[in-house]
C-alpha positions in Angstrom: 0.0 0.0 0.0 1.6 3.4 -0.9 0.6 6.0 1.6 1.2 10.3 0.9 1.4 12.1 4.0 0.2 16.2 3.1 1.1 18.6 5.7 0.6 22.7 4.8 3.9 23.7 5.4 7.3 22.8 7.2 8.7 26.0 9.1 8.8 25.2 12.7 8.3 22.1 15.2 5.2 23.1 17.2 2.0 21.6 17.5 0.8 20.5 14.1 4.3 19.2 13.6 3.9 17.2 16.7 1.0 15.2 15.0 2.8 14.7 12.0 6.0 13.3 13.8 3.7 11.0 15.2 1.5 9.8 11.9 5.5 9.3 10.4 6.5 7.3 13.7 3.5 5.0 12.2 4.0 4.9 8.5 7.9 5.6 7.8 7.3 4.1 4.2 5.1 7.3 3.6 6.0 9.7 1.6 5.8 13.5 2.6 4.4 16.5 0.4 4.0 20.3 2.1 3.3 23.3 0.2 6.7 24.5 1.4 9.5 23.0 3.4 12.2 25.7 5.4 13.3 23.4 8.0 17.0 24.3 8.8 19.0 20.9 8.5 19.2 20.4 12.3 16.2 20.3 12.5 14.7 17.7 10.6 14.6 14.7 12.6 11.3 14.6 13.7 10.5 14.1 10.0 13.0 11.8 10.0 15.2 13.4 8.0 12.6 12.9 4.8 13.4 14.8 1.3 9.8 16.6 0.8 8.3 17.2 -2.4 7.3 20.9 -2.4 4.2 22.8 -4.2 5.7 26.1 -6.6 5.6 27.9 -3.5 8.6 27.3 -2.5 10.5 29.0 -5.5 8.3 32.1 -5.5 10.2 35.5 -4.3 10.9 36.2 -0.9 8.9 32.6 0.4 10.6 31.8 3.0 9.5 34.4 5.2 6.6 35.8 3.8 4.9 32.3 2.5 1.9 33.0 4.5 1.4 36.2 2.1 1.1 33.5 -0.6 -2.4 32.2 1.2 -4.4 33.3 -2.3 -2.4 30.9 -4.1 -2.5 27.8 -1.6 -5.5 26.2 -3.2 -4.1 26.7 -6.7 -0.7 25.0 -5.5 -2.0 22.5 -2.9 -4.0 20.8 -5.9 -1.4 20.6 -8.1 0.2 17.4 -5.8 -0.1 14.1 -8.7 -1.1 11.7 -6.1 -2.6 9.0 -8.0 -0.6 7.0 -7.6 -1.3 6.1 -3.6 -4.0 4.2 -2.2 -3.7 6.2 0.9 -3.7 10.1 2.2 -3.7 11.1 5.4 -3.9 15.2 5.1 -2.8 17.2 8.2 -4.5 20.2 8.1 -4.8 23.7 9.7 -5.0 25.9 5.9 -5.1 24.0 2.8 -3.8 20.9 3.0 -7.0 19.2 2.9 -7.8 20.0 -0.4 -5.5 17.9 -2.4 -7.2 15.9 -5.3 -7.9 12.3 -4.9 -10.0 9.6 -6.8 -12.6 7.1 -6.0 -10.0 4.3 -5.2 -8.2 6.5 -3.1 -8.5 6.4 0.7 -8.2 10.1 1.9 -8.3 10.7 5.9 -8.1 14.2 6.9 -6.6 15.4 10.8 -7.9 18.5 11.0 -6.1 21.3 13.5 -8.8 23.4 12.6 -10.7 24.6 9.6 -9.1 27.8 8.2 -9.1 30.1 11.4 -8.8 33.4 9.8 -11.2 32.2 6.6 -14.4 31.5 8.9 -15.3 32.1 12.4 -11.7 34.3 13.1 -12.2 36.3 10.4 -12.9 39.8 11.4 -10.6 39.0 14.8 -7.7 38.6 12.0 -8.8 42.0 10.0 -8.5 44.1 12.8 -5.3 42.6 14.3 -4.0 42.7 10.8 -5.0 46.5 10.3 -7.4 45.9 7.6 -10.7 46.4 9.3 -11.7 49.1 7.1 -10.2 50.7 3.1 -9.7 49.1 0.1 -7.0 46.5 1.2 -10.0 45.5 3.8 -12.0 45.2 0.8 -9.7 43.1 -1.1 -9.3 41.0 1.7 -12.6 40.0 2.5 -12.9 39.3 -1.1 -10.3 37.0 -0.8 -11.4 35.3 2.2 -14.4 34.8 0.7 -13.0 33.2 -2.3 -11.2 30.8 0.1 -14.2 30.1 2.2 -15.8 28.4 -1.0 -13.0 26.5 -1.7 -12.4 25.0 1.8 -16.2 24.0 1.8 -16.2 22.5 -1.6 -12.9 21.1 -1.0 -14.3 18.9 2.4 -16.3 16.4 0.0 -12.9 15.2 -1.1 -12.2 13.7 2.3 -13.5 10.2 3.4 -13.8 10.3 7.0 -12.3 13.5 9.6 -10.4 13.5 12.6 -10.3 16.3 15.3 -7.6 17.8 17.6 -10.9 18.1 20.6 -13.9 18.3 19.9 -14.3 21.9 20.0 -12.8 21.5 16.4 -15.3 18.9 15.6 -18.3 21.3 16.3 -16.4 23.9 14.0 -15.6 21.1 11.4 -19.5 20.1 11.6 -20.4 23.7 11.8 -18.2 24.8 8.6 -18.3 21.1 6.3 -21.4 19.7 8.2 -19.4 16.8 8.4 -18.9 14.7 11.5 -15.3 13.9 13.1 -14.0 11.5 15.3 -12.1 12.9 18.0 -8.3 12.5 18.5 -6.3 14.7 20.8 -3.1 15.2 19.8 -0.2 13.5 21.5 2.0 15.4 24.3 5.4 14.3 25.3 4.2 13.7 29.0 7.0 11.5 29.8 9.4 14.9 29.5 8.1 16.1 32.7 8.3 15.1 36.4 5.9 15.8 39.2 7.7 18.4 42.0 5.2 17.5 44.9 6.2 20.9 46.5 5.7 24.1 45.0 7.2 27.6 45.3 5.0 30.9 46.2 4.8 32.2 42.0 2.6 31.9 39.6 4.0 31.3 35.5 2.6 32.1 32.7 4.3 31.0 29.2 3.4 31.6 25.1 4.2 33.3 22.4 3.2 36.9 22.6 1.0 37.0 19.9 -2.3 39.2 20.3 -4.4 35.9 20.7 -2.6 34.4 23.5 -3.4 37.8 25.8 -0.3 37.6 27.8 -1.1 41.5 28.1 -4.4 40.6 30.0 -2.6 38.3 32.4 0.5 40.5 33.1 -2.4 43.4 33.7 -4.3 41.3 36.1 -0.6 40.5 38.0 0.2 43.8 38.3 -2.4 44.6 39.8 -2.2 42.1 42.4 1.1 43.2 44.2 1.4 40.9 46.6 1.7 37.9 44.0 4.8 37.2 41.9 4.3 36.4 38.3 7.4 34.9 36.1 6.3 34.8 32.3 8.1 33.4 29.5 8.3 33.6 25.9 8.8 36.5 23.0 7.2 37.7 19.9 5.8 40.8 18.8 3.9 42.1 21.7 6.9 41.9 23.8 7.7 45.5 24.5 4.1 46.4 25.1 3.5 43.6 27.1 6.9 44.7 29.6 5.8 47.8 29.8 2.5 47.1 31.8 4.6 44.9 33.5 5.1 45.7 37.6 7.6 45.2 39.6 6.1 41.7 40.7 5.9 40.6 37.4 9.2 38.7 35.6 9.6 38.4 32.1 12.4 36.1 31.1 11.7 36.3 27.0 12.7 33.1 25.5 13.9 30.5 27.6 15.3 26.6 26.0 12.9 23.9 27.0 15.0 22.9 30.3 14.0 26.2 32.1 10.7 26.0 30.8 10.4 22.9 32.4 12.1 23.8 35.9 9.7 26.7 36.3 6.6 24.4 35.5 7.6 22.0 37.9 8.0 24.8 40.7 5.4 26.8 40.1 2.2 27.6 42.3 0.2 27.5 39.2 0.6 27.8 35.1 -2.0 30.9 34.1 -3.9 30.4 30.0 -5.7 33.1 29.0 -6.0 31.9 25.4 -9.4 30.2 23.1 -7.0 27.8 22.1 -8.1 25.0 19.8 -6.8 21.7 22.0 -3.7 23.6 23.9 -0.9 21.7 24.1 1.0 23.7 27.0 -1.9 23.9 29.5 -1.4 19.9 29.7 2.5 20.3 29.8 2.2 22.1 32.9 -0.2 19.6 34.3 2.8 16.9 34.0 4.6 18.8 36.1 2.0 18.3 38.6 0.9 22.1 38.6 -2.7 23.3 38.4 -4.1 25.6 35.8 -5.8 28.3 36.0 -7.8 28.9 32.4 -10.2 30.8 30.5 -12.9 27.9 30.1 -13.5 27.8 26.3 -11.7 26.1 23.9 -9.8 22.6 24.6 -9.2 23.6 27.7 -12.5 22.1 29.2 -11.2 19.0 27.5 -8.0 18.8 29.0 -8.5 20.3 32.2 -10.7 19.0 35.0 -12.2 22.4 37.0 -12.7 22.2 40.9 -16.3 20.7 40.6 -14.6 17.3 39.5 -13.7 14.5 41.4 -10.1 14.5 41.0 -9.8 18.5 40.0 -6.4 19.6 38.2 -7.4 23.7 37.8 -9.7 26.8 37.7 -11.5 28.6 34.9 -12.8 32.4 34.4 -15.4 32.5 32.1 -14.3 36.1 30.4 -11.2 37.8 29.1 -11.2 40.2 31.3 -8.6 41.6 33.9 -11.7 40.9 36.6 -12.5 37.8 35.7 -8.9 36.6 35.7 -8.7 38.5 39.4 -11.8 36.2 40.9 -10.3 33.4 39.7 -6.7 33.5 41.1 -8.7 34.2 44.6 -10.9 31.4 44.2 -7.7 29.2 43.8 -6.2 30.6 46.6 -9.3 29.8 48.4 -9.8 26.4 47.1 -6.7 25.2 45.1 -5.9 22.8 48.1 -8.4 20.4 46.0 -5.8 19.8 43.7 -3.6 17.3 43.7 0.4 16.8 41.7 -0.3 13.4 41.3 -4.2 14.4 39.6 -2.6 17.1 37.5 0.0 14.1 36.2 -2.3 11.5 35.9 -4.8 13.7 33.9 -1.8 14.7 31.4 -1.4 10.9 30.7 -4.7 10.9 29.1 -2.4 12.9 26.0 0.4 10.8 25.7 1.7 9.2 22.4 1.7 6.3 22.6 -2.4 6.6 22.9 -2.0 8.8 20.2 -0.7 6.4 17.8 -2.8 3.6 19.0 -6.1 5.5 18.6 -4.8 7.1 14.9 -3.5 3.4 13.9 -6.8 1.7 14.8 -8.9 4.0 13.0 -7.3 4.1 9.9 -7.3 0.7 9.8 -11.2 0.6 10.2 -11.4 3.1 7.5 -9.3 1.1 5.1 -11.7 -2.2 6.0 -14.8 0.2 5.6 -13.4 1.5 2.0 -12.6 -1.5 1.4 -16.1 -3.1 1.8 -17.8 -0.1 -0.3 -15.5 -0.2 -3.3 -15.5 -4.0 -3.2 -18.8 -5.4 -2.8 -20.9 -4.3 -5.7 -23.7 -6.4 -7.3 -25.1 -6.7 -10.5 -28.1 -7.4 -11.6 -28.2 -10.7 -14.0 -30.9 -11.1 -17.0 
């Protein structure tokens, strides 16, 4: 059986990559298309060190850093991969990748991140943090978008069956394709962390600062709550403005190597997420350090952290973005965060692990492949 793995594009190792290191660990015999491919030659292991066959993309002017200005073209070049000659795709897919053309002898799974953010539901949050909430590049863009938003729905009847990161993405993947998905969380290298049973008096916070994320609203809410010491890590854009709100209680450290990430994780109080994130991989990191959470309940974080009503609870929610409703809920985990145990936040991490990863991707395709199997099999003529 020849098997295509299509993955948007190849930049970075973070979450979607994590998946796809995975789906390889499985089926190493696959080969590997992505619109573009920029990984620096250190560090391509997780892809096990694959040659990729790139889309025209990746020979267009100034690419690799501006690819994502290419996003008008993606459907064009994603549906120019020949793969007729496989008997399997498995598409991992946060953009485009998705779309690729296959026939009716042609198995094609899709593991859906999550339906083009910025195309549907996200769309006017990515105008306005992009500037082009109002003129004639707004204009443009929402004509754009719109032109994209056909194509991805069009583009879902070419898939045979749908997985999702949580099922948050399967009510967007229902609400966009009205299509139903079987849930798969993505898998989280729990093993990398240890439980540190006692905990030191700060709280950590750690992302990207990206306007999504809202770092700002957390290191707001710290500074003003004096008497509790906030360390945050990570860099990006809306570093500068984020330091300058910052008090003198609050730490930024900017980017810090995974080791110190870790150390901080395992001695901190709690781990704060402000972010809608679609499954969140960090939020569970944290957890297999043995620290609680404290979260803004929407997103994947209701699926991956158990709130103080639960039998074996492992953080808090606040039910706004808001500087208040961040406030109430740090006091009610001081009130009540005794409720929480290490070992609960560990445990409850497990449920993410890789290994159950694999096992729950490798059985499903397989039923899929018997199910296909069956329909393109089985057919019955009439006789005279």
């Amino acid at each position: 059986m020849k098997i295509a793995i299509v993955h948007d594009w190849l930049v970075t190792y973070a979450g979607a990559e994590r998946v796809l290191e995975q789906i390889l660990l499985l089926y190493p015999q696959a080969d590997l298309l992505s619109l573009v491919d920029f990984l620096p030659p250190g560090q391509r292991d997780f892809i096990n060190n694959k040659s990729v066959k790139t889309s025209f993309i990746q020979k267009l002017p100034f690419s690799r850093k501006n690819y994502r200005q290419y996003l008008p073209l993606m459907p064009l070049a994603v549906e120019q991969f020949d793969l007729s000659g496989y008997d399997l795709v498995i598409s991992s897919s946060h953009a485009v990748a998705k779309g690729v053309l296959t026939g009716p002898n042609q198995l094609h799974i899709s593991y859906v991140h999550s339906p083009i953010r910025y195309a549907w539901d996200l769309q006017h949050h990515y105008l306005n943090e992009s500037g082009l909430d109002n003129g004639p590049k707004s204009w443009l863009a929402r004509w754009l978008l719109q032109k994209i938003r056909l194509w991805d729905y069009h583009t879902a009847n070419g898939v045979d069956a749908f997985i999702a990161n949580s099922h948050f993405i399967a009510r967007r993947i229902w609400k966009v394709y009205r299509r139903e998905a079987t849930v798969i969380y993505p898998p989280v290298d729990v093993t990398a962390f240890t439980v540190q049973e006692q905990k030191e008096d700060f709280y950590l916070t750690a992302s990207r600062m990206v306007p999504y994320k809202k770092i700002d609203l957390i290191v707001e809410a710290f500074s003003q709550m004096l008497d509790k010491r906030l360390v945050v890590i990570g860099d990006g854009p809306d570093f500068k403005k984020i330091s300058d709100k910052a008090r003198d209680n609050v730490t930024l450290l900017g980017y810090q190597p995974f080791e110190v990430l870790r150390d901080y994780m395992q001695r901190a109080r709690a781990f704060v997420f402000a972010a809608e994130e679609d499954f969140g991989i960090v939020p569970v990191e944290a957890q297999a350090c043995g620290a609680p959470v404290i979260a803004y309940g929407k997103g994947g974080a209701l699926e991956t952290i158990c709130n103080l009503d639960n039998l074996s609870p492992t953080g808090v929610f606040f039910s706004e973005q808001t500087v208040s409703s961040l406030i109430e809920a740090v006091k009610v985990f001081e009130r009540e965060g005794d409720k929480i145990n290490p070992q609960a936040c560990m445990e409850n991490a497990l449920r993410f692990s890789p290994e159950r990863f694999r096992k729950e991707l490798s059985e499903f395709v397989n039923n899929q492949l018997t199910l296909f199997g069956n329909r393109t099999n089985n057919y019955c003529r009439d006789t005279v």
